[in-house]
Each structure stands twice: as structure tokens, then as C-alpha cells.
N, C-alpha and C positions, 0 to 999 in steps of 0.2 A: 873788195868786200865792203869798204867804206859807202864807195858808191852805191851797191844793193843795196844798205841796209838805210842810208836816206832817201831813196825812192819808194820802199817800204812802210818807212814812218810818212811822208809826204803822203803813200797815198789815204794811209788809215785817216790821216787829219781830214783830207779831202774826204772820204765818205764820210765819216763824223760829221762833218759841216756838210753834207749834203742832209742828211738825216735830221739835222738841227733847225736847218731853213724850211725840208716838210713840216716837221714838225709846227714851227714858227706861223708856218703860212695853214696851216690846221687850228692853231688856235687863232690867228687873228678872226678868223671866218666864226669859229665859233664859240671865244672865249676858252681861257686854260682849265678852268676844272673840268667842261664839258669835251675836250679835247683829250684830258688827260682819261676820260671813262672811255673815251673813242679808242686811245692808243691803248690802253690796258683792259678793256674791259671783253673783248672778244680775241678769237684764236680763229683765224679763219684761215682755211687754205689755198682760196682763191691767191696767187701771185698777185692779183690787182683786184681792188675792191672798193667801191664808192657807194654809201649812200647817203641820198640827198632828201632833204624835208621840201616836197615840192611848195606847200605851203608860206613857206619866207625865205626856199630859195637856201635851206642854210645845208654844211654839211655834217653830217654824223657821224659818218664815220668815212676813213682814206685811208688808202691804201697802195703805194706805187699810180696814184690816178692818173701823172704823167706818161707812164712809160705806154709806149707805140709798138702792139702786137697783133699780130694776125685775130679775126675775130671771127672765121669760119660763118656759120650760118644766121650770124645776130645782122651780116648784110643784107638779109631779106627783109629786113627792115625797112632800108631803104629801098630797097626792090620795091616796096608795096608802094613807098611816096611818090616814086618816080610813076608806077602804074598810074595812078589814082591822082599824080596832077595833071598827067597827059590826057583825062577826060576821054580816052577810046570806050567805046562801048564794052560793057561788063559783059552782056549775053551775046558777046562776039563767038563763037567757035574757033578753035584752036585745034589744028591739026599736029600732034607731035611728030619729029621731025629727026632725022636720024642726026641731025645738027644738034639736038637736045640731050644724047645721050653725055653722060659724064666719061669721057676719055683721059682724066685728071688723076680721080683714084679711083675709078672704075666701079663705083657706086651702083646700086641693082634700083631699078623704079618699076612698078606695075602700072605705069601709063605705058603702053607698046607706041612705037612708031606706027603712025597713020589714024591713030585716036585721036577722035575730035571733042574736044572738053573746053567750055566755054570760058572766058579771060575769070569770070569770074571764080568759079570751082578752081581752077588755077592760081590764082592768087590765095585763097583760103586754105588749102594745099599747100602752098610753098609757105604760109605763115604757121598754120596750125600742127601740120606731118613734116615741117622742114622739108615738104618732095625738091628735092632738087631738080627734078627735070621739069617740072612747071617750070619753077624758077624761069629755068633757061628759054624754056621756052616764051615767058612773057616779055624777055629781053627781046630773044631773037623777033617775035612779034610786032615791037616796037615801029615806028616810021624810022628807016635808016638801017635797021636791024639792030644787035646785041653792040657793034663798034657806038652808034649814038645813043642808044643807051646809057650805057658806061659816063658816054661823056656829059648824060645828064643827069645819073647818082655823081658825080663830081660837082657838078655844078652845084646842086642841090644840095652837097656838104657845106659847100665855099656860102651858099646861103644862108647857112644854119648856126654857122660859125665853126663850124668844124676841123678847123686846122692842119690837125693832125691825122686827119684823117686823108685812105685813098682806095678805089675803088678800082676792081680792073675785071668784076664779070657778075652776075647778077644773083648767083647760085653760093656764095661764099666757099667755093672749092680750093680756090687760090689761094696762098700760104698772102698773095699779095693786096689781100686785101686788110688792111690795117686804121686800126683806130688807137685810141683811148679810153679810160673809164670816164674822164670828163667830156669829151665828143660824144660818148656813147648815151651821156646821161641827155643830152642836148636831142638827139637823133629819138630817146625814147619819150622823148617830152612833145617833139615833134610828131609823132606818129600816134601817138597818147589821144590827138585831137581830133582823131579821123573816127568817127563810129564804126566802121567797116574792121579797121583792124584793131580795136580793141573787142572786137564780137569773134572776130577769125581767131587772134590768136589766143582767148579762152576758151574756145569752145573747147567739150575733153573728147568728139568726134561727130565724124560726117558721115554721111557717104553720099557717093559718083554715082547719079543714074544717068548711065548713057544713055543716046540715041534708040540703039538696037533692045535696051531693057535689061542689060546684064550693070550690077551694082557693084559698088566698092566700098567696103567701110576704113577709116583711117582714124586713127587717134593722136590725140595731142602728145607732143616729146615731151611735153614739162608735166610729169606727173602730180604737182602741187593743185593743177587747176579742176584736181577733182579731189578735192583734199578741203571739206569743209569747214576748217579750222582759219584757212586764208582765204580775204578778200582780195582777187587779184585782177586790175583791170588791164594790163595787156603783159603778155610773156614769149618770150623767146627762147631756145637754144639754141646751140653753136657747140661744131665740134668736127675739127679735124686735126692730125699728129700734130703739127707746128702749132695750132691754138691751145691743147688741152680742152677742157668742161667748160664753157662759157654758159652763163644764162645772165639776160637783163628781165627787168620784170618792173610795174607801175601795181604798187597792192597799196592797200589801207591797214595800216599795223598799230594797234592803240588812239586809234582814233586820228590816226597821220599819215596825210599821203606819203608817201615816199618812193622812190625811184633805185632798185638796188641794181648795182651793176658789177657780175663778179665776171673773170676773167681767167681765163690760163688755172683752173680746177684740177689737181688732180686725182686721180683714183676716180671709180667709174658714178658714183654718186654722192662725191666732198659738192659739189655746186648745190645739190640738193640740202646736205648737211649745212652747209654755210649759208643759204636763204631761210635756213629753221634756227640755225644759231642769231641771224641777226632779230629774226623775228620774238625769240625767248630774250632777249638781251633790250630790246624795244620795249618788251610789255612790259619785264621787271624793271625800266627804270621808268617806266610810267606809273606804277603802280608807286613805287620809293617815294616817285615826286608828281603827286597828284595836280593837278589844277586847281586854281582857286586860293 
């Protein structure tokens, strides 16, 4: 009994000091008052949540920014870097492939097998509609196929500084592909700089003219970027069981850039609710504490 009940007390000490050190490591970055409106000042349900003032770099607000979870379709992210440093031709045609189909969670796409749709429409697809069978298909396209691929989203983290992160298919189906909300911020800052996907993944819809003249319309997952109350220049969702609601996003919120990155959401539109919570929570203490 004695035993239980000091491994009980050791371990609450231990999560106290763990909570103390975030905490600690929250304010050094941005001073304790501004730290303590971070920890008190919003309710969000995101399990992980970071935002960052890209402008000096500071943080605003944390949240679990450590912890390493599956991140579903915020991979396409890097999907798109890895497209777009490999310099292949964007008006390449793309034949889908019965290799493309999702046999993971059995996902439904209106790209049929034997559709040719060029690197480019594919890539604005897998950022803008999350298509997961582009996706796949830009991997499997690749020189090497989807296996060198993979192992140059890896690379291309270890580039970024990504650490904690790890990459194992180009479609974020996989429970095994995992990050951080501070990798993540890195990977959106990285992709932030490409004009391509900060066009693809605002746009609020496309559409596919084929070959043969039959069309396809598709619309954006993130319903904020037709929502003209936010300035938002690039956005993503993600979302499979083992992720929850993920969305990262690069907006301009009171006149600041920032970088929000929420993680593991749930209920079917808390990620939406907690990018309008930080955004209310941004303006009023812009307005509290004016410039000048």
C-alpha cells in the first residue's frame, strides 16, 4: 500500500514539474505576463496547439507543442515541397494508377484509374481537396517511385530541422506519419515561400478539364478561406481516427502574421472553432494594447 501510494505522489510531482518547465520554457520565449494571457487567456480544444508571430519569430500562444502525433493530411505539405524541389514538369500528364487507390481506409476519389491529369492539377488537388489519390499518385510518379519519395519527404524534414518528425507515404493515410506543432510550424513556414502553394491551398475551388472535355469541380476542406473576415495565405486540413481535426494555416490576424498550428481537434468542427477563437483572442488584445 505504502508502495502505491509513493509512486502516485512521485508521479503527480513529476507531471507538476513537467507542466512548470512548459510553462517556464513559454515564458522565457515570451516574457511572463504575455505568457500568462497565452495560458489563461484562451480554451481551445485542439490537444496541441502553437501560434507563432512569424514576424520576430515569437510564440503566442503553446500548447503540448512537443508532443509527436500522427498528422493525417497536413503531410501534403510536404508532398508539395518534395513535388516542386524535384523541378519535373508541372504539365506532365499523370495517368492514375490502380497503385493509387487508397487500400489503408478505403477512401472514395473521383480521379478513376486510367485518368490522365497533369502533375500540376494534381498537386492543387492534393493541397486544396486533400484528394488523396493525387497525392499518391505524385509520389508514385516520382524518379524511384512512392519508396524514393518517402525517402525524400525525410530528407527534406532533416533539412528543415524537423526532428521529430517522420514520413512513410505521401497521402497522410498512415497513422505513421508524425510530427509536432513545432516541426509543423517549420514545414508551414517552409512551404509559406513557394507561390504555388500558397495560391493552391487558398483557392476556395477548381475545376479538372480533362482531355476528352468532361469537368470536375472541387472545393477547399478549410471552409475559413472563403470566409472574408480572414486574411489567410496558406491552409491545410488533416484528418484521420488516430489524428483527430488537424488544420495549420499562415493568416494575417491584427495586422500579424502568424502561423497557427492546431492538432488532434475534436468534434467535427472544434479546429474551425479554435482558428476563430485564436483569431477573437488576437484582435482583442490588439485592440487592449494598441501600438504606439
Amino acid at each position: 500500500m505504502g508502495g502505491r501510494l509513493l509512486a502516485w505522489v512521485t508521479g503527480c510531482v513529476l507531471a507538476a514539474n513537467a507542466l512548470a518547465a512548459q510553462q517556464a520554457a513559454i515564458e522565457q520565449r515570451l516574457g511572463p505576463s504575455i505568457a500568462a494571457r497565452a495560458a489563461g487567456g484562451l480554451n481551445l480544444k485542439s490537444t496541441s496547439a502553437l501560434v507563432l508571430d512569424q514576424s520576430g519569430q515569437r510564440v503566442l500562444y503553446a500548447k503540448n507543442i512537443d508532443w509527436v502525433v500522427p498528422i493525417a493530411s497536413i503531410t501534403k505539405l510536404m508532398t508539395a515541397l518534395v513535388v516542386l524541389d524535384s523541378g519535373l514538369p508541372l504539365d506532365e500528364p499523370i495517368k492514375i494508377s490502380n497503385e493509387d487507390r487508397d487500400g489503408l481506409k478505403g477512401t472514395r476519389s473521383r480521379l478513376t484509374v486510367g485518368m490522365s491529369v497533369s502533375r500540376d492539377d494534381l498537386l492543387r488537388l492534393a493541397l486544396m481537396a486533400s484528394e488523396n489519390r493525387a497525392a499518391a499518385a505524385l509520389a508514385r510518379a516520382h524518379p524511384g517511385g512512392t519508396p524514393a519519395f518517402v525517402e525524400a519527404m525525410n530528407r527534406k524534414a532533416a533539412e528543415l530541422g524537423m526532428w521529430s518528425s517522420r514520413f512513410v507515404d505521401g497521402t497522410g493515410l498512415s497513422h505513421g506519419n508524425v510530427s509536432n506543432a513545432q516541426d509543423l510550424a517549420r514545414l508551414v513556414g517552409a512551404a509559406h515561400r513557394h507561390a504555388l502553394i500558397r495560391e493552391y491551398t487558398t483557392d476556395s475551388q477548381y475545376t479538372v478539364r480533362l482531355a476528352n472535355g468532361r469537368k470536375m469541380d472541387f472545393s477547399n476542406s478549410n471552409r475559413l478561406v472563403r470566409n472574408a473576415s480572414w486574411e489567410i495565405g496558406l491552409s491545410k486540413t488533416g484528418y484521420i481516427s488516430e489524428a483527430g481535426r488537424c488544420l495549420v494555416m499562415q493568416a494575417n490576424i491584427a495586422s500579424t502574421p502568424v502561423v497557427i498550428v492546431l492538432l488532434d481537434s475534436y468534434g467535427h468542427l472544434s479546429r474551425l472553432g479554435d482558428a476563430n477563437r485564436i483569431k477573437k483572442w488576437m484582435e482583442s488584445n490588439s485592440s487592449q494594447h494598441p501600438a504606439g
